[in-house]
C-alpha positions, -999 to +999 in steps of 0.1 A: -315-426-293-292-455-293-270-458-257-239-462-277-235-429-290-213-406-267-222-383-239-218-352-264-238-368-292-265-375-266-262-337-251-270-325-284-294-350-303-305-375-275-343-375-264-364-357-287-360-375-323-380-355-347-403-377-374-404-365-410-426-328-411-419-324-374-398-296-354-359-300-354-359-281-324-379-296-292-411-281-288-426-269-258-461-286-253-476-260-235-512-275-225-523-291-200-542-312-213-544-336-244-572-347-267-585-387-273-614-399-296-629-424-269-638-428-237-620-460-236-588-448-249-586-426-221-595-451-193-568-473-208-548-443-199-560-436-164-551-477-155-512-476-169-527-504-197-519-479-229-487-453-228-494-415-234-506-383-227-539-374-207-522-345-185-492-328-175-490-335-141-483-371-150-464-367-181-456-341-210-435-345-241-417-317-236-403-332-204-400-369-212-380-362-242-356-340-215-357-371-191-348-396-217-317-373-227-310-373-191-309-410-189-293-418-217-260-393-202-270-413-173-269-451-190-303-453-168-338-472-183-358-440-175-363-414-156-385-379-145-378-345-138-394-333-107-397-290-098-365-293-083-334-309-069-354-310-039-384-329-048-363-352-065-348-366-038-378-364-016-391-386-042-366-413-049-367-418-012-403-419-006-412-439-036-397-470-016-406-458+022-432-451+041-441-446+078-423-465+102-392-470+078-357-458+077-330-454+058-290-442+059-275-412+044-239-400+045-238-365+065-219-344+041-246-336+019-266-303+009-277-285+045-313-283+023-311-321+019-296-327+056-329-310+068-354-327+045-339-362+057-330-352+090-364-332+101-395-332+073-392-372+064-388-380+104-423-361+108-438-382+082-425-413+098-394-420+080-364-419+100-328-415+087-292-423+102-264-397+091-234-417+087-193-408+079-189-416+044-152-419+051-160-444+078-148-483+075-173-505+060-181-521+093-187-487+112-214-480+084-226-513+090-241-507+119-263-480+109-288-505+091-317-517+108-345-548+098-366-514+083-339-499+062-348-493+028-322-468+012-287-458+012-278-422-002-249-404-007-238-370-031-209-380-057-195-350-047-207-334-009-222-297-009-204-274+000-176-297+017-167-312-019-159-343-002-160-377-029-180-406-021-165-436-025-194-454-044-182-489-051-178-489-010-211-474-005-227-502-036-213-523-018-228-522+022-263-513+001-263-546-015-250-564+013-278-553+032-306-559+005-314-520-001-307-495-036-276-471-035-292-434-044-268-409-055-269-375-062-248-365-095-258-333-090-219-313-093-202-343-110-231-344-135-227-379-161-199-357-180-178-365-157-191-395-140-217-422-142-226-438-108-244-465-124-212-481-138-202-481-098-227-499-085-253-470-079-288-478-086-308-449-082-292-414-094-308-379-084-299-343-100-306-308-093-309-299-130-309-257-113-272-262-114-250-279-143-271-292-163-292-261-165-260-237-165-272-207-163-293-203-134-326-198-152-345-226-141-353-246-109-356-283-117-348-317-106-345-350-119-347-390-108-331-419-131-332-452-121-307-478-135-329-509-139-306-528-122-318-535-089-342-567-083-370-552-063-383-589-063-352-605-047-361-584-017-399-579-020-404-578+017-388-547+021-406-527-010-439-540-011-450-506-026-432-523-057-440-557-048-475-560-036-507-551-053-515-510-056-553-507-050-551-471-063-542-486-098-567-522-094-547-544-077-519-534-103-484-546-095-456-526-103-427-552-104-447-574-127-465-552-148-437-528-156-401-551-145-374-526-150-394-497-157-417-509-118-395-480-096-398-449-123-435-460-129-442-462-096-430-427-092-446-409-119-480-428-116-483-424-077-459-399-068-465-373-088-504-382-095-505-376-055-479-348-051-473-330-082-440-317-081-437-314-116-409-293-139-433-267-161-423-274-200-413-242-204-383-250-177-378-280-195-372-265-227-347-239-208-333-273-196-329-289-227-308-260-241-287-261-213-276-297-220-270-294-253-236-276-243-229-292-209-204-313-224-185-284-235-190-260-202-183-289-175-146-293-187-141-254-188-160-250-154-133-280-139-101-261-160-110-228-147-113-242-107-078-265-111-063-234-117-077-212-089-076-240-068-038-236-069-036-206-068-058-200-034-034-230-020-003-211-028-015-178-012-005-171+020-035-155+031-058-190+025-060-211+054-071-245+036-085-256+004-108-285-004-105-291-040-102-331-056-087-321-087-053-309-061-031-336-049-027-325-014-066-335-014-075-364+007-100-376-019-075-368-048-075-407-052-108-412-056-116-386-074-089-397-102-103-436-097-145-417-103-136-389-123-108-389-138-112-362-165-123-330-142-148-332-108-165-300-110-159-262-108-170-256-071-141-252-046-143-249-007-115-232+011-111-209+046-090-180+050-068-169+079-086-146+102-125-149+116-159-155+103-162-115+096-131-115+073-144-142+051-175-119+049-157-085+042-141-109+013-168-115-005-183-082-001-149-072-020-153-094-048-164-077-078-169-101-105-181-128-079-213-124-069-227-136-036-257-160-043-278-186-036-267-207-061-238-226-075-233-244-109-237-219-136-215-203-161-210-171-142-185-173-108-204-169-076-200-177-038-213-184-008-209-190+027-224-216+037-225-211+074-247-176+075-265-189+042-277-220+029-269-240+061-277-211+089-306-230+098-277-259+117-259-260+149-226-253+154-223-292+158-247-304+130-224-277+109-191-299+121-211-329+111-221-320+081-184-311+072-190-278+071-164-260+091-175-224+103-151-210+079-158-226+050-166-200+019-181-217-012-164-205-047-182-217-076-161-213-105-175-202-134-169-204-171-151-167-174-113-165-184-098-179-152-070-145-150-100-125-144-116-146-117-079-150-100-077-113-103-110-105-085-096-130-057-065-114-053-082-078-051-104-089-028-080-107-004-058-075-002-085-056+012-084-076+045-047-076+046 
């Protein structure tokens, strides 16, 4: 579908583009498998010299016609949807590094994330450098090695809902000769498009937004086009330099702007295959098709509990962009200036156990492992999704002891301020 069509347009019509008889509504190509005439036409397959489908590991329509919706949102030449936010940014990294490499990563990202960079990759040989994303550009700087291949950051940081300054971050990345990878993931292309700042390389857990109503696990990768893998071949001769699993193919000059997502979905997931099922694609697809009405609703809703939690006494601190007593209300106005997201991290007065018995008050809140849907939820991050960190990785990772995760849903914001307030009075 053509680019120049707006983000809603594309939620709702972008990727599958029905042909005269066919389904108006995606399909879901549940098989496996698909059927050729010849030998030959499938060995053309197997060596990336003919496009389509031989198996669903490698590529499904159901799920490239989700991907190419998700690029076009993105302004991105392609992309791929992976099993889950997870996988996708285990990919985007390791389609560019490989034992004995390294790369940088701002520290307030996803504790999940923190541990997959900061424990799995270094067992594999990949080493990573957690960084200050607030930090001046020279301080950064000096993370980079000769071996660094990558630098990654979260638009906006979970569950610190810190905001990345990307043009700063483009900016050491390209100095240096490496891609800027950012995950959209809360921000989602609604509300802003790293590409247009410089990013190369954008990630997505499509469990949260995009999806909206936590019924599918899912990631995705889309790649901009825009960085010259050549300039630098050196450093990414996996995009460079001849792959003898594919004949001595190379992936810079047999594919040019498409080399890095080819790469990914012809090795990658031919080696690893962490694919998205069709079936959580579809559920994907219908999600999208009303993000661009939910995301503004989800960022209404939280600008107004955000204010309210500021102006009650009982709330220590509150994290929120879209407030102007935010540090990052600046950049978040410069980024995304029509709404961040609906996730809100704030402390209360009192200990860790209060901020427990809170949440155990709330009634319309549930406490969850997730974040991003259309029903209000929370979480604290601490004794949940980051319990396997030290006190002092937890401080690194900007995520203060205290620190309770509200994601605001898509309910009438009196009733979600209500179930705060009822719940706060309980630990009066």
């Amino acid at each position: 579908m053509d680019k120049k069509f707006s983000k809603s347009t594309l939620c709702v019509q972008g990727g599958w583009q029905p042909k005269k008889g066919e389904p108006r509504v995606l399909p879901i190509y549940q098989s496996t498998t698909f059927k050729y005439d010849t030998s030959e036409q499938m060995a053309r397959l197997f060596d990336l010299e003919d496009t389509g489908y031989f198996y669903t590991r490698l590529q499904n329509p159901t799920n490239d016609a989700v991907a190419a919706k998700i690029a076009a949102l993105e302004g991105g030449v392609g992309a791929m949807l992976t099993s889950s936010g997870q996988a996708a940014n285990f990919y985007a990294i390791f389609n560019i590094c490989q034992a004995g490499d390294h790369f940088v990563c701002s520290s307030t990202i996803y504790g999940g994330t923190f541990n997959l960079f900061g424990v799995t990759l270094k067992k594999l040989g990949i080493e990573c450098t957690f960084v200050n994303a607030d930090a001046p550009e020279e301080e950064i700087d000096k993370a980079f090695r000769p071996n660094t291949k990558a630098l990654f950051g979260e638009t906006i940081s979970n569950p610190s809902i810190d905001v990345l300054d990307i043009e700063k971050f483009a900016r050491i990345a390209h100095k240096h000769g490496v891609p800027l990878i950012v995950d959209n993931t809360f921000a989602t292309p609604i509300n802003c498009r790293p590409f247009e700042w410089g990013a190369d390389i954008v990630t997505h857990s499509t469990t949260k937004y995009m999806d909206g109503h936590a019924t599918s696990v899912g990631g995705a990768i889309v790649d901009s086009g825009n960085f010259d893998w050549e300039a630098h071949a050196d450093k990414f001769p996996g995009l460079t330099q001849p792959d003898e699993s594919y004949h001595g193919l190379t992936y810079t000059k047999a594919f040019g702007k498409m080399a890095y997502m080819t790469k990914a979905t012809a090795q990658l997931m031919r080696d690893l295959g962490s694919i998205q099922s069709p079936q959580n694609a579809f559920l994907l697809n219908l999600g999208l098709e009303t993000l661009h009405l939910r995301v503004p609703r989800h960022c209404e809703n939280a600008q107004k509990v955000a204010e309210w939690l500021e102006a009650n006494p009982q709330v220590k601190w509150v994290n929120y962009c879209g407030l102007k007593s935010s540090k990052y209300y600046e950049l978040a106005q410069k980024y995304m200036p029509n709404g961040s997201c609906g996730v809100i991290a704030f402390g209360l007065n009192g200990s860790r156990e209060e901020a427990i018995k809170f949440m155990d008050a709330l009634k319309l809140a549930c406490i969850v492992t997730h974040v991003a849907d259309a029903r209000t939820c929370v979480l604290h991050p601490a004794s949940h999704t980051h319990r396997q960190l030290t006190d002092e990785q937890l401080m690194e990772a900007g995520v203060a002891p205290d620190l309770i995760r509200l994601s605001v849903g898509i309910e009438d914001a009196n009733d979600i301020i209500a179930d705060l307030e009822q719940a706060l009075e309980q630990i009066k």
